[in-house]
N, CA, C and O of each residue as an XYZ file, in Angstrom:
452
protein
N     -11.844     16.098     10.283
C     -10.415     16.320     10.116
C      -9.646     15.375     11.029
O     -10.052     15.376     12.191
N      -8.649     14.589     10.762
C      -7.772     13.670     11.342
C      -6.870     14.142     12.745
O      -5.758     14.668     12.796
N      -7.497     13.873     13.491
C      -6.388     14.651     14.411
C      -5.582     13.638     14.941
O      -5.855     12.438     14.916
N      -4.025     14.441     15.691
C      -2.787     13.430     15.467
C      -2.326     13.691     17.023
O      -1.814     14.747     17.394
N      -2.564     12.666     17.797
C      -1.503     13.093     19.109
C      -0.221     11.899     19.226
O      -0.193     10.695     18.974
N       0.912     12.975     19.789
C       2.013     12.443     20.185
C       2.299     11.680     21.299
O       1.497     11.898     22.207
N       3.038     10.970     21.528
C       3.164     10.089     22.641
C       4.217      9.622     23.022
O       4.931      9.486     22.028
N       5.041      9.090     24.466
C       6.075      8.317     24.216
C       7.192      9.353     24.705
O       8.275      8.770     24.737
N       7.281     10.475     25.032
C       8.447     11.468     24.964
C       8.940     10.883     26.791
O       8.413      9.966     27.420
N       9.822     11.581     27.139
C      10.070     11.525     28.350
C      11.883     12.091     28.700
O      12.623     12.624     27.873
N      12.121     11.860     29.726
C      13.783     12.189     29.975
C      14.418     11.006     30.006
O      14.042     10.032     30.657
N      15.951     11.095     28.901
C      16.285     10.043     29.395
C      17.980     10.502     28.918
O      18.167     11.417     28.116
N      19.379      9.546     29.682
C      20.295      9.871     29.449
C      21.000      9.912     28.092
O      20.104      9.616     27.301
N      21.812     10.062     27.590
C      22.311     10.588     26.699
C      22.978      9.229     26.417
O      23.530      8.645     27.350
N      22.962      8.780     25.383
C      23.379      7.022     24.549
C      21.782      6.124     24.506
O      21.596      5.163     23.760
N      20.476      6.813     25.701
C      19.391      6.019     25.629
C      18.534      5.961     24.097
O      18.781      6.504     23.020
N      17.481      5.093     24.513
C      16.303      5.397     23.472
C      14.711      5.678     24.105
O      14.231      5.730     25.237
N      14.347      5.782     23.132
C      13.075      6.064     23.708
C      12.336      5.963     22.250
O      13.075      5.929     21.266
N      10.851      5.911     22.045
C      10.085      4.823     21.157
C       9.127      6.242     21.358
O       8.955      6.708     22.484
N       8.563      6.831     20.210
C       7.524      7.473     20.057
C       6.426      7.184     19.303
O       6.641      6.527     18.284
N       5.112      7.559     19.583
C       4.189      7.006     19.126
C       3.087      8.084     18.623
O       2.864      9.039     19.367
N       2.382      7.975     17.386
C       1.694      8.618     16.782
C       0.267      8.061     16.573
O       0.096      7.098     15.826
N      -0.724      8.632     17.200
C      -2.105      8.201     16.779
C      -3.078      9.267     16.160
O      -3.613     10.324     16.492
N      -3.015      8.378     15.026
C      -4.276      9.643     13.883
C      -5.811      8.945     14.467
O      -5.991      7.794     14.865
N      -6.577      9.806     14.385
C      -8.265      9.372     14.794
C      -8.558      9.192     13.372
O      -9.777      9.116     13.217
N      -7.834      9.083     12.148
C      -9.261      8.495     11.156
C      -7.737      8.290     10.426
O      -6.646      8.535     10.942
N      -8.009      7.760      9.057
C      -6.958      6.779      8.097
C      -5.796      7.981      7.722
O      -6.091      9.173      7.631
N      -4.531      7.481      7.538
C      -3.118      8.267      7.858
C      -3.172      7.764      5.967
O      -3.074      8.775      5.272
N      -3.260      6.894      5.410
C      -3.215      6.245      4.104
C      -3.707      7.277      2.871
O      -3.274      7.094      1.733
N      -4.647      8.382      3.172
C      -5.093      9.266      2.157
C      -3.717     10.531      2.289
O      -3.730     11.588      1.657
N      -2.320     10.003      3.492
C      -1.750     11.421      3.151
C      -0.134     10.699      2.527
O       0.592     10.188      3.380
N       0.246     10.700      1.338
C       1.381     10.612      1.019
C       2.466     10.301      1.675
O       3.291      9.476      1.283
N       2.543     11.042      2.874
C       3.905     10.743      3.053
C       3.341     11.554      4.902
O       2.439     12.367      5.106
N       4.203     10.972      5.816
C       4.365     11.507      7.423
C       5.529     11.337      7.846
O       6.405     10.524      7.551
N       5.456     12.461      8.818
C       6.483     12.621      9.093
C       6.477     12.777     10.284
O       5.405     12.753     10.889
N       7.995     13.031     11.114
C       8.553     13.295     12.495
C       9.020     14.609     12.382
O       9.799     14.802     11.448
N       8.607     16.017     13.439
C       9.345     17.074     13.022
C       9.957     16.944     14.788
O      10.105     16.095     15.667
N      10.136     18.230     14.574
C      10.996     18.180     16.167
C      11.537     20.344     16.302
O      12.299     20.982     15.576
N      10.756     20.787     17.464
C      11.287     21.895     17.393
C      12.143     22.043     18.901
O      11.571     21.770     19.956
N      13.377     22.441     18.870
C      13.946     22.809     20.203
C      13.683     24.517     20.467
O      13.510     25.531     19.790
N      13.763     24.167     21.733
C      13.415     25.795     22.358
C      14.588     26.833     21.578
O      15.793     26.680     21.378
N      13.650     27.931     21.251
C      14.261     29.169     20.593
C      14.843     28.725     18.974
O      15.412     29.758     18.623
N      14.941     28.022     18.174
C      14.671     27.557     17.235
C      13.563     27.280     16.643
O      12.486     27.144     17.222
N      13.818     27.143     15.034
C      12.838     26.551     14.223
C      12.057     24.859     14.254
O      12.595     23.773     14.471
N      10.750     25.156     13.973
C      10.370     23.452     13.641
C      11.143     22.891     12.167
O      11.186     23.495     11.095
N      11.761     21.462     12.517
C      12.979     20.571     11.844
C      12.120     19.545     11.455
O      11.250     19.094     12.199
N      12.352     19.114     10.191
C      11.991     17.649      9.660
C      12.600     16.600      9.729
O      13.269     16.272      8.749
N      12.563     15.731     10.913
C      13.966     14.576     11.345
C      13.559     13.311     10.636
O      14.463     12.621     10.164
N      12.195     12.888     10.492
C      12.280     11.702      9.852
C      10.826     11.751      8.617
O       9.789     12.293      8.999
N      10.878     11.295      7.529
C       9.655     11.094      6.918
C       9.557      9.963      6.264
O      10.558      9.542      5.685
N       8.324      9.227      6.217
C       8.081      7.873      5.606
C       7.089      7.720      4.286
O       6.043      8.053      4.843
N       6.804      7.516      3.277
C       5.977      7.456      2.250
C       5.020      6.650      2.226
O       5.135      5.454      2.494
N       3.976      7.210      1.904
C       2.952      5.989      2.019
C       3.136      4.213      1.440
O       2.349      3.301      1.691
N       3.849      4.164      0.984
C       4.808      2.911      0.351
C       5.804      2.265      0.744
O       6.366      1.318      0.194
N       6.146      3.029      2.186
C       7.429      3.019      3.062
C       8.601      3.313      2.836
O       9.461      2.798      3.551
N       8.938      4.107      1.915
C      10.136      4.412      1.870
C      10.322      5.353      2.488
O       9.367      5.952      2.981
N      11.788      5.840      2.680
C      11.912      6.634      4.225
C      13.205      8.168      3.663
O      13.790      8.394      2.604
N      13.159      9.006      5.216
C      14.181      9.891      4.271
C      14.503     10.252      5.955
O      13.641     10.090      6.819
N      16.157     10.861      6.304
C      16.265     11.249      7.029
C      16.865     12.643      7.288
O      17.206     13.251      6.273
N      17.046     13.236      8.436
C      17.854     14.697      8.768
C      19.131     13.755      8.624
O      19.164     12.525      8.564
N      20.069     14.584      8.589
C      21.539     13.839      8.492
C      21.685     13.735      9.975
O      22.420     12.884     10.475
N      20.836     14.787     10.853
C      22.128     14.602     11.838
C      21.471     13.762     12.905
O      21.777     13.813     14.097
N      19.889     12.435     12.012
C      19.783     11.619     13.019
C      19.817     10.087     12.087
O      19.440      8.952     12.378
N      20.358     10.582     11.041
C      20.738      8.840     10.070
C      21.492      8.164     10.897
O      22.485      8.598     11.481
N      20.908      6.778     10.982
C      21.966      6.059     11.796
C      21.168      5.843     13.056
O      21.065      4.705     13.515
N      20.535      6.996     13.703
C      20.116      6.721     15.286
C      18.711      6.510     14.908
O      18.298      5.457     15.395
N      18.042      6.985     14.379
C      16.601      7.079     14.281
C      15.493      6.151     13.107
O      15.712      6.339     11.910
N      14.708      5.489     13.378
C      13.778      5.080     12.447
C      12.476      4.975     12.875
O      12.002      4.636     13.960
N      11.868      5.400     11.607
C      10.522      5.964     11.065
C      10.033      4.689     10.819
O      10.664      3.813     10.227
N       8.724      4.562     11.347
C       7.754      3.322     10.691
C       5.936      3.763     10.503
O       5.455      4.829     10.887
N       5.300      2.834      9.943
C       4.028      3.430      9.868
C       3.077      2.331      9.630
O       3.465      1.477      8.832
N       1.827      2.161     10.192
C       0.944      1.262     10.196
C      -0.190      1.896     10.018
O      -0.839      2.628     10.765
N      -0.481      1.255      8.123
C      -1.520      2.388      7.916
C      -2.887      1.374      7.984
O      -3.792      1.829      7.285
N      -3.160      0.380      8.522
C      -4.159     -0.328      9.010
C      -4.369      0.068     10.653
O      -5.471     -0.274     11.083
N      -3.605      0.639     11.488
C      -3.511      0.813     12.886
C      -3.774      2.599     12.829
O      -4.020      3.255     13.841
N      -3.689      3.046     11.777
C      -3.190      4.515     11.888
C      -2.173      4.988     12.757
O      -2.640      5.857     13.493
N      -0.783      4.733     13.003
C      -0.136      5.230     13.641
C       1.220      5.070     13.364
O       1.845      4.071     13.007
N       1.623      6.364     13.614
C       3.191      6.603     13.202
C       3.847      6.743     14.334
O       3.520      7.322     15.370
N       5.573      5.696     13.820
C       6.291      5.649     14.961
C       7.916      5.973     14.830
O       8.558      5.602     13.848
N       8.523      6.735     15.974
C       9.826      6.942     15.436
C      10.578      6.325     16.541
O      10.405      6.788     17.669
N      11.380      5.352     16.369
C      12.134      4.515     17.174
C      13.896      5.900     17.004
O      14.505      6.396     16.056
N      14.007      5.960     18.446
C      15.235      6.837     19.029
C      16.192      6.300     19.509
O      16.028      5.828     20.634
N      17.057      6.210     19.096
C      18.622      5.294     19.587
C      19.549      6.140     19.657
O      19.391      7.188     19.031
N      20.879      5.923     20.496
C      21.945      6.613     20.688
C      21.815      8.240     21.162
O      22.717      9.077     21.175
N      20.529      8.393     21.510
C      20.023     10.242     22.056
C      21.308     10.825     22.250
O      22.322     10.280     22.686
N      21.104     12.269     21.785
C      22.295     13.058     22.304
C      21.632     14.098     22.956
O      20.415     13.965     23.082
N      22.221     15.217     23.450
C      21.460     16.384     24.511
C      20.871     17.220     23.580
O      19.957     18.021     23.778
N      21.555     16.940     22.384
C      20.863     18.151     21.227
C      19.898     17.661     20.114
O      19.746     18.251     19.045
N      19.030     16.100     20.609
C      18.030     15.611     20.472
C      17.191     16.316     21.405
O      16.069     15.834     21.244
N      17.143     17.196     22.287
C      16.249     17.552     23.347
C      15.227     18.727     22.487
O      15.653     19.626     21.760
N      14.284     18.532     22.692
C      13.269     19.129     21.606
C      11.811     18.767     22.077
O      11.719     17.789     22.820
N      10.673     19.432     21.738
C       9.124     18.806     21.108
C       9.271     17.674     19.840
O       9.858     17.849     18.772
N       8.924     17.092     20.062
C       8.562     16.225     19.030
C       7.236     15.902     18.202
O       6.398     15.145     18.691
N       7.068     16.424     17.070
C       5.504     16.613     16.535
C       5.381     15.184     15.474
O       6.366     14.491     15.218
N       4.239     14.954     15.024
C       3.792     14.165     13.902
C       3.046     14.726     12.860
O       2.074     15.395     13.213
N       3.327     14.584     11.308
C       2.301     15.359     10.476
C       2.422     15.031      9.481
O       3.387     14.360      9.113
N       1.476     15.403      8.736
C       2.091     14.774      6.996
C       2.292     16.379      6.675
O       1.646     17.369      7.020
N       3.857     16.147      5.596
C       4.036     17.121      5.026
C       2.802     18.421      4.096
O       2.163     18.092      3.097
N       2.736     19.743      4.692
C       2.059     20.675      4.276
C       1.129     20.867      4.727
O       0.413     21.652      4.105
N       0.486     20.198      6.255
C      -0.673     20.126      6.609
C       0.083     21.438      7.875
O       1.182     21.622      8.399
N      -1.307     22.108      7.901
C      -1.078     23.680      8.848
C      -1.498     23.030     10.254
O      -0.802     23.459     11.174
N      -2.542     22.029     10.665
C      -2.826     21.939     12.319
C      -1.777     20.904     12.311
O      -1.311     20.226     11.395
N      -1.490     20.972     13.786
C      -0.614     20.558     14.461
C      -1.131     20.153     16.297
O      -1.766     20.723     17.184
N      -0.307     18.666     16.094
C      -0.382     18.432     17.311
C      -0.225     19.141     19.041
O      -0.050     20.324     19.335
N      -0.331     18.197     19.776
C       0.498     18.834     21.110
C       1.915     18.574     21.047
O       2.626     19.106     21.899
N       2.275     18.061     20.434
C       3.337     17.012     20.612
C       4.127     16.561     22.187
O       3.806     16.832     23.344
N       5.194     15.823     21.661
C       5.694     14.949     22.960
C       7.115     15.445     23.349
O       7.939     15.152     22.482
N       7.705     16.211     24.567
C       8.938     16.371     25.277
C       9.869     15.232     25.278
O       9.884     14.169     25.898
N      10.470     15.648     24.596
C      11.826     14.596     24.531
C      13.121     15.492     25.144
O      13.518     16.547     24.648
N      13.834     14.662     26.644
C      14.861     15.342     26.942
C      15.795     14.737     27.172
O      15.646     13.808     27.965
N      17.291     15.000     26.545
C      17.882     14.182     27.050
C      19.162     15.073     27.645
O      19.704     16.072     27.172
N      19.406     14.399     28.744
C      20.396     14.862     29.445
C      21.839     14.383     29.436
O      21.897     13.171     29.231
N      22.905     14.910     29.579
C      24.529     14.936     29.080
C      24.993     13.813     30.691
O      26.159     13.472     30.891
């Protein structure tokens, strides 16, 4: 089974970026489509970015514009480039292909006001 760790999270101010990184241990290419979820404390897990195995892309509205999704399915690894952070970007940040039940550790993303 492919397992997926997150990477890349950290604190940073509010207008920063920060670059996340996804590494699958075996080929990301047998799953349709991956994605970026993101759960903040006391809330639900959110679907912020997803990419198609073909690259086409889809976003949350409320990170179009700041955020992009990429994927290297010769490298196995998925990446979500973070621009313009706001405080209510502050969340876990997971990697997965849509409908799959295990789940990463994922990566702390915080950003401060």
């Amino acid at each position: 089974q492919v397992q997926l760790v997150e990477s890349g999270g950290g604190l940073v101010q509010a207008g920063g970026s920060l670059r996340l990184s996804c590494a699958a241990s075996g080929s990301i290419f047998s799953f349709n489509a991956m994605g970026w979820y993101r759960q903040a404390q006391g809330k639900q897990r959110e679907l912020v970015a997803l990419i198609a195995r073909g690259g086409s892309t889809n976003y949350a509205d409320s990170v179009k514009g700041r955020f992009t999704i990429s994927r290297d399915n010769a490298k196995n690894t998925v990446s979500l480039q973070m621009n313009s952070l706001k405080p209510e970007d502050t969340a876990v940040y997971y990697c997965n292909a849509p409908g799959r039940i295990t789940w990463g550790q994922g990566t702390q993303v915080t950003v401060s006001s």
